[in-house]
Structure formats: C-alpha cells, structure tokens
N, C-alpha and C positions, 0 to 999 in steps of 0.2 A: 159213520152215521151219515145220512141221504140228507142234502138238503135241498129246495126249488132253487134251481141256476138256469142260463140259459145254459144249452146243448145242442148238439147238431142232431137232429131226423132225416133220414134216410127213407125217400119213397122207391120200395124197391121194384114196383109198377113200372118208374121212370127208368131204372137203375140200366143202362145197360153193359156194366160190370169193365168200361174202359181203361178205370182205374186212375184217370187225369186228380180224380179228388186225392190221390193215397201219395203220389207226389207231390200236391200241395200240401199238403198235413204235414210238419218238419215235427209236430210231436209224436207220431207215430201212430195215432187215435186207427186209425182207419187200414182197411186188407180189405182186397177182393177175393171173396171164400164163395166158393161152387158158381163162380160167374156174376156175382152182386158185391158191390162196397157195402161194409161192415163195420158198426163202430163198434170194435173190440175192447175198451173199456173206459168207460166214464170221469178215471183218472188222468187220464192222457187228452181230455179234449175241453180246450181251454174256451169253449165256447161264441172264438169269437170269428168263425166263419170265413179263416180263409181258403178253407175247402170250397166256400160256394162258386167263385168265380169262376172256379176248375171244371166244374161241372158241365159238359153242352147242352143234359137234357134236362135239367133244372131240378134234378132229384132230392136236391139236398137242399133245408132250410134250416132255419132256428127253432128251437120251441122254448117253453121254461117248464121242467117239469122235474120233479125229485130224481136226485143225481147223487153220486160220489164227488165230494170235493173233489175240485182240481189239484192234482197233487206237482210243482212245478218239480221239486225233488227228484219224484220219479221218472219225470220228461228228461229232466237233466241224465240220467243215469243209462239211458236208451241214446239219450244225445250223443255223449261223448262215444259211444263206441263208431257212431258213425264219419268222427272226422271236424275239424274245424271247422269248413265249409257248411256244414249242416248245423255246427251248434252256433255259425255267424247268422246263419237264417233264420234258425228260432230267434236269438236273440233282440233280432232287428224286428221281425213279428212281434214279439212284446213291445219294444220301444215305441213301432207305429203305431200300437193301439193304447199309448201312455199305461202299458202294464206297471206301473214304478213297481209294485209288491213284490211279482213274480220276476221284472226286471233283477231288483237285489239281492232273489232268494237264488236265482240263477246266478248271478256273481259271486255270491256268496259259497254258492257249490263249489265251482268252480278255482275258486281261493282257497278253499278247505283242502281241493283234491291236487296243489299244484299241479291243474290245466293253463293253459295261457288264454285269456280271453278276447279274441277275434276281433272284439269291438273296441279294443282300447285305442289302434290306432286312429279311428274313428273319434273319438270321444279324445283325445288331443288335439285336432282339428274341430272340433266345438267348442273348446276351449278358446282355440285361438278367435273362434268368430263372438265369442262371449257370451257361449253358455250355451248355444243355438245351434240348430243343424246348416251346415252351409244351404243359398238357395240354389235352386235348379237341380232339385231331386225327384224320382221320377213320379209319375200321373197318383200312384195308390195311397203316399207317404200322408202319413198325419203332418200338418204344418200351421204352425200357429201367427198370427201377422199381427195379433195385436200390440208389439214390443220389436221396433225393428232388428233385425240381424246384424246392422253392419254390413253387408255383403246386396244390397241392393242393387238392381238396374242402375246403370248411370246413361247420361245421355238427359233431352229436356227432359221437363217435366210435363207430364200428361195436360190435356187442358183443364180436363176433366179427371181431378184426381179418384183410385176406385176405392171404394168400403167396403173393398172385402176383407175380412178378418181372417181367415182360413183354410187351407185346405186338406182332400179333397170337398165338394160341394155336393156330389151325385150320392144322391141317397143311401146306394148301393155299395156306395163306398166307406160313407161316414161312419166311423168310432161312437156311437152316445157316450163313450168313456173321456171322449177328449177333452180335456181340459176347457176347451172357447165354450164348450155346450152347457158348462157346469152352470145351472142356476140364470142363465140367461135368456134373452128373448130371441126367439128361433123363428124365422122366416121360412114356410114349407111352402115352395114355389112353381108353378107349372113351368117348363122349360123357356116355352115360345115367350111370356111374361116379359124378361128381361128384353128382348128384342123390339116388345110393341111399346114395353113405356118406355120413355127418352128418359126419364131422371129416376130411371127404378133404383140406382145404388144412393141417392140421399136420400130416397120418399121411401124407399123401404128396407135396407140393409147396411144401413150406418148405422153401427152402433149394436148391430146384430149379429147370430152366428144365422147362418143359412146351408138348406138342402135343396135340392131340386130335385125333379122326378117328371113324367109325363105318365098319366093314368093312361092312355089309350096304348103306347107303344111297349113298356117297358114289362118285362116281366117279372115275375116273383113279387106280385102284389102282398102277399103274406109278409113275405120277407119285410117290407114296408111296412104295414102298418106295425107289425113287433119291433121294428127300431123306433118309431114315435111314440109305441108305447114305453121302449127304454128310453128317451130322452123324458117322458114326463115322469118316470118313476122312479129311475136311476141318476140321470141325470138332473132333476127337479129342475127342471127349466120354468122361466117366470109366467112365459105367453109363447102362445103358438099362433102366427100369423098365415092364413092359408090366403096365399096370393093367385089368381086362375083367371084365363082366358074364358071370354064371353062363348065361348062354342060349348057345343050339349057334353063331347068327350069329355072336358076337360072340370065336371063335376063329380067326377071319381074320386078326385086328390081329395076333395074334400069330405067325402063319403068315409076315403082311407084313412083321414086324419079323427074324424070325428067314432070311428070304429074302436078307433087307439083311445082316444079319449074316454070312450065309452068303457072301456075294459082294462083301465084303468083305476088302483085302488085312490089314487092322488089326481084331485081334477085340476084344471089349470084353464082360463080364461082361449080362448080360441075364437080367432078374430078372422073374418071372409070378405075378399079385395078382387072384385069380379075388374079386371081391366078389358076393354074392350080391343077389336083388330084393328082400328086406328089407333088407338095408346092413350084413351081416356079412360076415366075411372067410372063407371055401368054402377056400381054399389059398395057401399061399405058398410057391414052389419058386424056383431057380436053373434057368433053363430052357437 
C-alpha cells in the first residue's frame, strides 16, 4: 500500500547520466538506464538524500508524493551480498540521519542471518565515550552537543564560550530527523549574519538548534524550502527565527522560509531579524 513520504525526483532534463548519484545510494534505489539515473524502486529509497550531494548538475531533489514504503529488510538483502564495506556504509547513513527504526531493523537482520555487523566495533568505542560518538568526525556527521561527550577540546577555555548545540549547521546538510530539531526553536540564518553581529551566538542561538543558508549563492532552493517544511511538520519545531542581512539578496531566506510555512499543514509563529553591515539590529517583526 502507497503512502505520501518524502522520495528522491530525478530531473532528467538535468540528468546527464554520470552516475556519481548511483554510487552514493549504498541502498541500491538508483542505475543509470539508456544514459539517465533511474529510481528503480520506491522500496529501496529511504528518502533521505544522500544522492543529492553526488550530483554536479543538481538533477536530484526531494519531493513528498505517494510511494511504496521503505522497506529497510529488503535494503538489507541487496546489502549483504555486496560485502561489509557497503553494509558499514548504509549503516552509518542510517545512524547519521538518527534512522534508530531502520537502524534496529538492520541489526536485527543481520543477527537473524549470522552476519557480523561492521558497526559494532564502532559502537564499543561509544561506549567507552558514554554513549556518544567520539568528537572530530568528519564535516556531514549528525552530532548532537547538547550533553557533553567526554572527549572535548582541552586546552583554555574560550573567552567567549559558543552555543552551538549541533552539527552539521548548512541547510544542505541538516537531518529535520535529528534529535536537537525535535520540538525546538530553530534559527534559519543568512550566512554573512554571524560575521556582522558580535554576540550572535547569545542574542540568537543559545538555547537553539540552527541552519544557515545564503539565498543569493547557494543552490537547490527547493531543496530548502522542503526541509523547513520538514522541520515544521516533522520535526514540529516551536518557532522558526529568520535571521538576514540588510542587503536586497538576502530577502530570499525569508521569502524561502515563509513558502515552507505557507505549505505547511502545521503553522508555527516565524519571527524576522534584519541585522545590519555594521552589526546592528535594522528591525525585528513577527513576520
């Protein structure tokens, strides 16, 4: 039975049949058939886009549109013939996007079928840190900072301690699935922002989870606004804070946030923080 999830779309206009997305895909969702990538079945693709970064000509997005449940089982059964290697890399794809369901349905296989599973000596070393993934893991990894790890920076202590709660931060990057986004108050930020206020991590990201983006540079605007739309629907985040530089660009983010909001079944309060190129504050409205 079909039900609306997200899924990957393929413009096959952009497509020009490289095939970088089909070696991103460690579930197998995707083949390049007669010169274009292919999502060969709706069970195999777990919607959560880490084909898109693979892509150079931006062919691939999200959408949510009636689908075949994700069947993690059947991933699993395509998994294993290709080798530990490949079923350490799905597994860690689930991990970074806090899959826990599909995480345990995958272990679970794999215990059923006396496989050995890739992650475990991983996941004894999180033990040892308590509970938590060691830090200095690389730029994509979900990483939560609300609850220290144990394994901190040593050395002074900053002057200015940071608020940041989590990583990654780049829009592009972020999970709506992650745990820090769950139910909380979200900071959607224009990049430059942090640079021109002096005390942007108390005056606006203590106590928050946060994304950044830049309207004018960055691509896959789409892709953007359907992830705000998953933090306010999925995620049910409390408020959405749209943070922007005083330049005419940089009233996009806000246009992109307020699109999400708008096509949105679940509204949520969205709040607009024009900071100026000196590092004052220009306006603060309820938009």
């Amino acid at each position: 039975m079909k039900t609306k999830r997200q899924i990957i779309k393929i413009d096959e206009a952009k497509c020009d049949g490289c095939g970088n997305c089909v070696t991103g895909c460690h579930e197998g969702a995707l083949q390049v058939i007669d010169g274009k990538a292919r999502l060969i079945s709706d069970l195999l693709c777990d919607g959560l886009g880490a084909c898109i970064g693979e892509c150079p000509s931006g062919a691939i997005k999200i959408e949510e549109r009636q689908a075949e449940p994700y069947d993690e089982v059947k991933v699993m059964e395509g998994m294993v013939q290709h080798g530990p290697n490949t079923i350490k890399a799905h597994l860690k794809h689930l991990k970074d996007h806090a899959q826990k369901t599909f995480l345990k349905q995958a272990f679970d296989y794999l215990k059923q079928h006396n496989i050995p599973n890739p992650l475990e000596e991983d996941m004894k070393k999180e033990t040892k840190h308590g509970g938590h993934e060691p830090c200095g893991c690389p730029g994509g990894k979900t990483m939560d900072f609300r609850e220290p790890c144990g394994c901190e920076e040593t050395g002074d202590a900053p002057a200015a301690p940071s608020q940041l709660r989590q990583w990654p931060v780049q829009l592009h990057l972020a999970s709506p699935m992650a745990a820090y986004f769950q139910k909380a108050d979200v900071v959607v930020a224009a990049d430059c922002t942090a640079f021109a206020y002096g005390n942007f991590h108390n005056d606006f990201i203590k106590g928050k989870a946060i994304v950044i983006a830049c309207p004018k540079l960055d691509d896959g605007q789409e892709i953007y606004a359907e992830k705000i739309q998953a933090l306010i629907e999925d995620a049910r985040v409390n408020t959405l804070t749209v943070v922007t530089m005083e330049v005419p660009c940089c009233g996009g983010l806000l246009a992109l946030v307020k699109k999400a909001a708008a096509a949105s079944a679940r509204k949520v309060p969205v709040k607009h923080v024009v900071v100026g190129i000196q590092g004052g504050i220009k306006s603060e409205d309820w938009a």
